[in-house]
Each structure stands twice: as structure tokens, then as C-alpha cells.
Biotite code that builds the C-alpha atoms (Angstrom):
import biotite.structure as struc

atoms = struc.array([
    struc.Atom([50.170, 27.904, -51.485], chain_id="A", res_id=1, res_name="UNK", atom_name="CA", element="C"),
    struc.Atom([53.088, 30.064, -51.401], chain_id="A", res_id=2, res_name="UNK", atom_name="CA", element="C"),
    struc.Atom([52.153, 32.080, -49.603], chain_id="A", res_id=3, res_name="UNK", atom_name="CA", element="C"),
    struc.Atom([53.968, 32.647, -45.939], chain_id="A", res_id=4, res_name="UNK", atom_name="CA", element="C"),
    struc.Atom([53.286, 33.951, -42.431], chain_id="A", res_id=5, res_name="UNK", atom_name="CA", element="C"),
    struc.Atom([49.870, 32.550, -41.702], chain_id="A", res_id=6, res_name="UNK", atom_name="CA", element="C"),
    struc.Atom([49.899, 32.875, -37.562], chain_id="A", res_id=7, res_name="UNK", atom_name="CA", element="C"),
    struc.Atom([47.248, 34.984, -36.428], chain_id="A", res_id=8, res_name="UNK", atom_name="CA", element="C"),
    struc.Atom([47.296, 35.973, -32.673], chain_id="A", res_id=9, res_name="UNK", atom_name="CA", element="C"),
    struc.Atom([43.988, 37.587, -30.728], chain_id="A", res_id=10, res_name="UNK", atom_name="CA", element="C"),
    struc.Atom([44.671, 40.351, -28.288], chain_id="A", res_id=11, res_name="UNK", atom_name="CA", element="C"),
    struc.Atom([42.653, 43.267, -26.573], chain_id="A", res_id=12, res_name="UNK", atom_name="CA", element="C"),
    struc.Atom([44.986, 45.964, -25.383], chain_id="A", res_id=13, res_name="UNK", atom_name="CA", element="C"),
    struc.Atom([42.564, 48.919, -27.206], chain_id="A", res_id=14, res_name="UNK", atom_name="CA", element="C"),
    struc.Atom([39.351, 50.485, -26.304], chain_id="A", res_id=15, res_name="UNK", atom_name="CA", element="C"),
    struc.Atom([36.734, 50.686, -29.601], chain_id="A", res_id=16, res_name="UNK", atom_name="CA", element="C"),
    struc.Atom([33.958, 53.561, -29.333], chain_id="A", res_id=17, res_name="UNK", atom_name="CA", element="C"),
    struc.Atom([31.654, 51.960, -26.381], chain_id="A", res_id=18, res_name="UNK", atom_name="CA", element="C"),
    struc.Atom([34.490, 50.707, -24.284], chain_id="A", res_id=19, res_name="UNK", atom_name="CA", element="C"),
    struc.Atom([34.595, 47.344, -25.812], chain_id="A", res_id=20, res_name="UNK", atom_name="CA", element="C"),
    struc.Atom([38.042, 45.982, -26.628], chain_id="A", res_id=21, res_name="UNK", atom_name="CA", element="C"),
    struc.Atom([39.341, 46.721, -30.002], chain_id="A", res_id=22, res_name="UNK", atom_name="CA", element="C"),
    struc.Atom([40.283, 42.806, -31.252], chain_id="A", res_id=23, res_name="UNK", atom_name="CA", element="C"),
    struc.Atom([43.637, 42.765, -33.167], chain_id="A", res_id=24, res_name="UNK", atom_name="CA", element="C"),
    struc.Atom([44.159, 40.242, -35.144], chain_id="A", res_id=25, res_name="UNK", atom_name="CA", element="C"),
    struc.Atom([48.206, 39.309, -36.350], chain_id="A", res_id=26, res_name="UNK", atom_name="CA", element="C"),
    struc.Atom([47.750, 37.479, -39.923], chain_id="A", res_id=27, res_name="UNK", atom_name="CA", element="C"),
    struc.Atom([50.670, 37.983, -42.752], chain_id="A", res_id=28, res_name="UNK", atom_name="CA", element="C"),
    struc.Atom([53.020, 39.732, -41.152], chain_id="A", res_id=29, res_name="UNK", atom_name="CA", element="C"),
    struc.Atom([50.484, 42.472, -40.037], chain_id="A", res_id=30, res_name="UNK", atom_name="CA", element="C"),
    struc.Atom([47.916, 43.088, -37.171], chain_id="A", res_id=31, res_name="UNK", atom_name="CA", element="C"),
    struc.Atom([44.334, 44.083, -38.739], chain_id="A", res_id=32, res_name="UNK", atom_name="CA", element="C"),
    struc.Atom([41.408, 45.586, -35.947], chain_id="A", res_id=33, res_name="UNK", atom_name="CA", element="C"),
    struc.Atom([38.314, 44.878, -35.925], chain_id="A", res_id=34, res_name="UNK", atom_name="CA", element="C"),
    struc.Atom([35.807, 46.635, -33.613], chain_id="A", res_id=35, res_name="UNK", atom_name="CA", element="C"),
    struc.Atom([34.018, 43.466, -31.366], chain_id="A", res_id=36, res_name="UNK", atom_name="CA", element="C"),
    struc.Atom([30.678, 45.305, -32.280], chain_id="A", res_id=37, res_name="UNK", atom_name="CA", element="C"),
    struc.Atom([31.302, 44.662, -35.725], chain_id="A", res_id=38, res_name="UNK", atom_name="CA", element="C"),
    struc.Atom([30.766, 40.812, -35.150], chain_id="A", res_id=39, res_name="UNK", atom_name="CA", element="C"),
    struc.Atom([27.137, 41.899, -33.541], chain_id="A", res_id=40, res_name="UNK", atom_name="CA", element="C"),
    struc.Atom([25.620, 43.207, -36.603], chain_id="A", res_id=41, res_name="UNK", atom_name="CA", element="C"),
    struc.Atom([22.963, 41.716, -38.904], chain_id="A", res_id=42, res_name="UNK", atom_name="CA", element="C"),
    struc.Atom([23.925, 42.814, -41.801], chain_id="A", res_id=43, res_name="UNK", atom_name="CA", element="C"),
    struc.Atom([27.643, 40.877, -41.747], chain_id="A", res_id=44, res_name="UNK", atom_name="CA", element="C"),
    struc.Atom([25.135, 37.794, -40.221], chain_id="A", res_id=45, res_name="UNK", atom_name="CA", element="C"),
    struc.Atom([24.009, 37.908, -43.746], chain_id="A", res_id=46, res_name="UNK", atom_name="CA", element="C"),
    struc.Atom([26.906, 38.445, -46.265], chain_id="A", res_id=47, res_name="UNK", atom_name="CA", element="C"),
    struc.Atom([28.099, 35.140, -43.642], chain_id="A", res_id=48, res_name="UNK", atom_name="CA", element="C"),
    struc.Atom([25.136, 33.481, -44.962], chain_id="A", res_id=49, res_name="UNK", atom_name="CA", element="C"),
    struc.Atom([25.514, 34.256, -48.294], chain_id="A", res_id=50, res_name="UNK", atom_name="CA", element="C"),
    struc.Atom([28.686, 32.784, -48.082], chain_id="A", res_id=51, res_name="UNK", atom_name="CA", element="C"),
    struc.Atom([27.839, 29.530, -46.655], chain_id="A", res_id=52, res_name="UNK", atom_name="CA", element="C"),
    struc.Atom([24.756, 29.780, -49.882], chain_id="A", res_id=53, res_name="UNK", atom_name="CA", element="C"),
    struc.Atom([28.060, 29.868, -52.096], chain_id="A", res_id=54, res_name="UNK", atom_name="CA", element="C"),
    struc.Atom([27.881, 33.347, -53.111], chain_id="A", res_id=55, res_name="UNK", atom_name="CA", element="C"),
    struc.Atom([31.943, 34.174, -52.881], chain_id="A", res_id=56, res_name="UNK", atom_name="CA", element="C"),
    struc.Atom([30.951, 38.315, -52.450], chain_id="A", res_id=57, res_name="UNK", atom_name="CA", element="C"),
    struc.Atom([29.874, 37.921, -48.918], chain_id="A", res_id=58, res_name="UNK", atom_name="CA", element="C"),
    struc.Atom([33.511, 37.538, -48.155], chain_id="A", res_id=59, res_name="UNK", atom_name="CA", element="C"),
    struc.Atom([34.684, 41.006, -49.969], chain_id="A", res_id=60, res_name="UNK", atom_name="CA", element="C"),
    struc.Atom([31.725, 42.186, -47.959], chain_id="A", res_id=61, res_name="UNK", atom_name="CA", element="C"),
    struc.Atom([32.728, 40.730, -44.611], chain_id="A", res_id=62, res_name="UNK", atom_name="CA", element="C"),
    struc.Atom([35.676, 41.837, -44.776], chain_id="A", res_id=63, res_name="UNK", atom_name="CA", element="C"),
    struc.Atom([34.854, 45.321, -45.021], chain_id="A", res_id=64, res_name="UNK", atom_name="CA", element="C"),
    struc.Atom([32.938, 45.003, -42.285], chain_id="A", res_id=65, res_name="UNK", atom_name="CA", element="C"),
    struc.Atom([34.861, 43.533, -40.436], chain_id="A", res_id=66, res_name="UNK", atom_name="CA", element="C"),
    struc.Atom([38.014, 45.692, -41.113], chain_id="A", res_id=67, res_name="UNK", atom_name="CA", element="C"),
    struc.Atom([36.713, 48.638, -42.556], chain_id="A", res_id=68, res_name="UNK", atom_name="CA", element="C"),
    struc.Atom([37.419, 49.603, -46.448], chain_id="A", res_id=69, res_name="UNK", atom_name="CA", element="C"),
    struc.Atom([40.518, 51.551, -46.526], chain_id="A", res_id=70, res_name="UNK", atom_name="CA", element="C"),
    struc.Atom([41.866, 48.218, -44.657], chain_id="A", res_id=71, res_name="UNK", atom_name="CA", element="C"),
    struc.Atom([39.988, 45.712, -46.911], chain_id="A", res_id=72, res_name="UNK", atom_name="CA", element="C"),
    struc.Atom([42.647, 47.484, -50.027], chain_id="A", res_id=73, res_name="UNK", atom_name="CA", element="C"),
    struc.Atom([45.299, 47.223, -47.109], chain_id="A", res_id=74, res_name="UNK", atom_name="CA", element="C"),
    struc.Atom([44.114, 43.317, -47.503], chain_id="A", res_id=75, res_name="UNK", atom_name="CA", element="C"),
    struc.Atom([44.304, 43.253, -51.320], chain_id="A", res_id=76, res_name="UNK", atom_name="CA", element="C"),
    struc.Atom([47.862, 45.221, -51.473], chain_id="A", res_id=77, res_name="UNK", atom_name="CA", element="C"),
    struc.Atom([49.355, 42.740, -48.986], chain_id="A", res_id=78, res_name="UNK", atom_name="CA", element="C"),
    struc.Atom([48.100, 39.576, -50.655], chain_id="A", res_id=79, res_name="UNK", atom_name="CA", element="C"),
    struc.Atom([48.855, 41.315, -54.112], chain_id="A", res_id=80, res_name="UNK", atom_name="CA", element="C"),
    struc.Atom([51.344, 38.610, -56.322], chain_id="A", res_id=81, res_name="UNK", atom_name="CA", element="C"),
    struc.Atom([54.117, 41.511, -57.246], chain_id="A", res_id=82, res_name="UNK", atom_name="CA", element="C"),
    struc.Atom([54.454, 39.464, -60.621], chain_id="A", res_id=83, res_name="UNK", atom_name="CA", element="C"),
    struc.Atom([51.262, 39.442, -61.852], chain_id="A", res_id=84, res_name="UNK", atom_name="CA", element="C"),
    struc.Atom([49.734, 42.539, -59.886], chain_id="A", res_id=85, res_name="UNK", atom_name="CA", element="C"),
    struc.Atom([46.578, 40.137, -59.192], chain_id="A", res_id=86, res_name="UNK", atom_name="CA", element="C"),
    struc.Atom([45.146, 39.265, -56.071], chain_id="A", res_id=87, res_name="UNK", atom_name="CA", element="C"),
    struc.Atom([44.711, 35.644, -55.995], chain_id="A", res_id=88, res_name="UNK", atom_name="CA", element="C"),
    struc.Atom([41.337, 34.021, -54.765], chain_id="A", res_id=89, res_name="UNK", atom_name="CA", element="C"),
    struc.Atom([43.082, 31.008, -53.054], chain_id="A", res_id=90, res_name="UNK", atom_name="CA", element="C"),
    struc.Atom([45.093, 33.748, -50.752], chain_id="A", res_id=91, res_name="UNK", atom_name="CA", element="C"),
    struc.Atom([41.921, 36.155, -50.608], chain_id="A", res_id=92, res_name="UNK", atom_name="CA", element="C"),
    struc.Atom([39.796, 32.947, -49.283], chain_id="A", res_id=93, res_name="UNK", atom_name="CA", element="C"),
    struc.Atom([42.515, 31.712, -46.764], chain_id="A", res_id=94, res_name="UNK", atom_name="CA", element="C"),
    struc.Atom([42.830, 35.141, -45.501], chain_id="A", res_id=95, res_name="UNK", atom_name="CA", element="C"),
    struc.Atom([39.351, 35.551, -44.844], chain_id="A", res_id=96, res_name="UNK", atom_name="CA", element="C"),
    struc.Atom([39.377, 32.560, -43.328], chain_id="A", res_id=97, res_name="UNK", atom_name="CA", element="C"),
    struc.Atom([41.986, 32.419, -40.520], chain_id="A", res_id=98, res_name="UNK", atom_name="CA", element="C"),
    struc.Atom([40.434, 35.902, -39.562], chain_id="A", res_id=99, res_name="UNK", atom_name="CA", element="C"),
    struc.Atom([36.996, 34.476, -39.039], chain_id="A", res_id=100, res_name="UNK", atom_name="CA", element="C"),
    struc.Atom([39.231, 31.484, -37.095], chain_id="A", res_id=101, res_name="UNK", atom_name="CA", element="C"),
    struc.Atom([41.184, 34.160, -35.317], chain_id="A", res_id=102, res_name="UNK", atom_name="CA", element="C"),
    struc.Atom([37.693, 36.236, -34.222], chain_id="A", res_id=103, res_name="UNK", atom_name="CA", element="C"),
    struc.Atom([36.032, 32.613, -33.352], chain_id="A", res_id=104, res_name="UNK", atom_name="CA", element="C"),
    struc.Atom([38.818, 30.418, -32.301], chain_id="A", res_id=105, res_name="UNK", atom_name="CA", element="C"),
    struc.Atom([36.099, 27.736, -30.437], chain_id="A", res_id=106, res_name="UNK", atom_name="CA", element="C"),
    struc.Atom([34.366, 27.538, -33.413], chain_id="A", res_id=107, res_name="UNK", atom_name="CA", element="C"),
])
């Protein structure tokens, strides 16, 4: 992969709605956050599931939950290959997962 800049950090510093920490997350160069009540939801329990069932769109869908979807295009734009103008899978996949590491780092 050519693709560069694949340390992801964890911090806390902001307040989502609730009070619960906003969790950033530093992965290609930027720092993506994801409200913690996002990771308590059903619904992103199953497009996880789906995932591990081999169905690849539980990860597009994750992601938006996870990040929202004006940041999911963020996601596409910065992964984009400025040759081709196409997103590839292989950097889509390890993106999604060092965030899931990054969000779970015990796991």
C-alpha cells in the first residue's frame, strides 16, 4: 500500500451532546470525531455484523455512523488516488479499520 500516515491517536478534550467526551481520532494526516454514543447504538451493532457475515456495505455504513456523512465524503476525498479520481477499496478497508482499532484499542 502506498498509502502514508497511518498513526491514529485517541484523545477526549471535547464534550458531545450528553457530556460524554467527543473521541478524536488522528488517522491520515487528519483527526475525525466520533460521538462515544455512537459506539452504543444497535443499529451500527448490526452493519458490524454484517460485516463480519462478509457483506463489505456495513463498513460505508459504519462509517457514517460513526463519523457522520458529510465526514464519511471527507473520508472518500482524503483517500481519493488524484490519478485515477477512484477511491480504492484496499485504502477504504484499512481506514475503516485502524478507526475501529483506534475506538477499541484492547480489542
Amino acid at each position: 500500500m502506498s498509502e502514508k500516515n497511518y498513526a491514529f491517536t485517541r484523545t477526549s478534550d471535547k464534550k458531545a451532546a450528553g457530556g460524554a467526551p467527543v473521541v478524536k481520532v488522528k488517522l491520515r494526516g487528519k483527526t475525525w470525531q466520533v460521538d462515544p454514543a455512537a459506539l452504543d447504538d444497535a443499529e451500527l451493532m448490526e452493519q458490524l455484523l454484517a460485516i463480519d457475515e462478509g457483506n463489505p456495505k456495513g463498513m460505508f455504513s459504519a462509517v457514517e455512523s460513526l463519523l457522520g456523512a458529510e465526514a464519511k465524503q471527507d473520508v472518500f476525498e482524503t483517500l481519493r488516488d488524484p490519478e485515477t479520481g477512484r477511491v480504492p477499496m484496499t485504502l477504504f478497508t484499512g481506514f475503516f479499520t485502524d478507526m475501529m482499532n483506534a475506538l477499541n484499542p484492547n480489542s
